[in-house]
C-alpha positions, 0 to 999 in steps of 0.5 A: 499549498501542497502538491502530493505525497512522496512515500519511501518505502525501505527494502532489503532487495529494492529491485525486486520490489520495484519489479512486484510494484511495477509488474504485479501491482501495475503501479505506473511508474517513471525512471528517476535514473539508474533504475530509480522508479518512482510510481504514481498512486491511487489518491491519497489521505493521511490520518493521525492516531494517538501511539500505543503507550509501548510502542513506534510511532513510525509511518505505516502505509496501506493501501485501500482497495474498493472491493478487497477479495477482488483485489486479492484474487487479482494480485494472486492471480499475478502471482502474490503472495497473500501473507494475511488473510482477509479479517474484519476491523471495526473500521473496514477489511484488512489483509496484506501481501508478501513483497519480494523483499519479505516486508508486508504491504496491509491492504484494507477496503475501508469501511469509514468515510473517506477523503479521496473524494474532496476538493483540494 
């Protein structure tokens, strides 16, 4: 029924963070037009958590990394910057990095099952 996913992430210097994704992430990616990039993922899964009693039920977008410390070095070397440190969660890895813009993508390495891996 459903062919992919299409995430927008909103950002106060667009171009700059076209520019992290396409030339630090190596994300790749197509030209929509007039500069528009729209870039291909890793595959993809969605989970749904109950929201906090005080708090935004908005989207929130990671993304996952087989081996976190590698990716982070990888991304520095690049010239990230590492806005969270490396923490243990009960369910995996998690740290982040600066996007130009100063938004903060999480990166995590989960430790949980996961459904990259089924059959559509």
């Amino acid at each position: 029924m459903f062919s992919g996913a299409h995430i927008t992430l909103y950002s106060r210097d667009a171009e700059a963070d076209r520019a992290f994704l396409r030339d630090v992430a190596g994300f790749p990616y197509v030209d929509a037009g007039r500069g528009w990039l729209v870039f291909r993922l890793p595959p993809a899964e969605v989970a749904v958590h109950p929201a906090p009693e005080e708090g935004s039920t908005r989207p929130e977008v990671y993304l996952t990394c087989e081996d976190l410390t590698r990716t982070l070095t990888a991304l520095e070397d690049r010239g990230a910057e590492i806005s969270r440190a490396i923490t243990e969660e009960r369910w995996g890895l998690l740290a982040a990095v600066r996007l130009p813009s100063g938004t903060e993508l999480p990166l995590y390495e989960p430790r949980h099952p996961t459904a990259f891996d089924l059959p559509r």
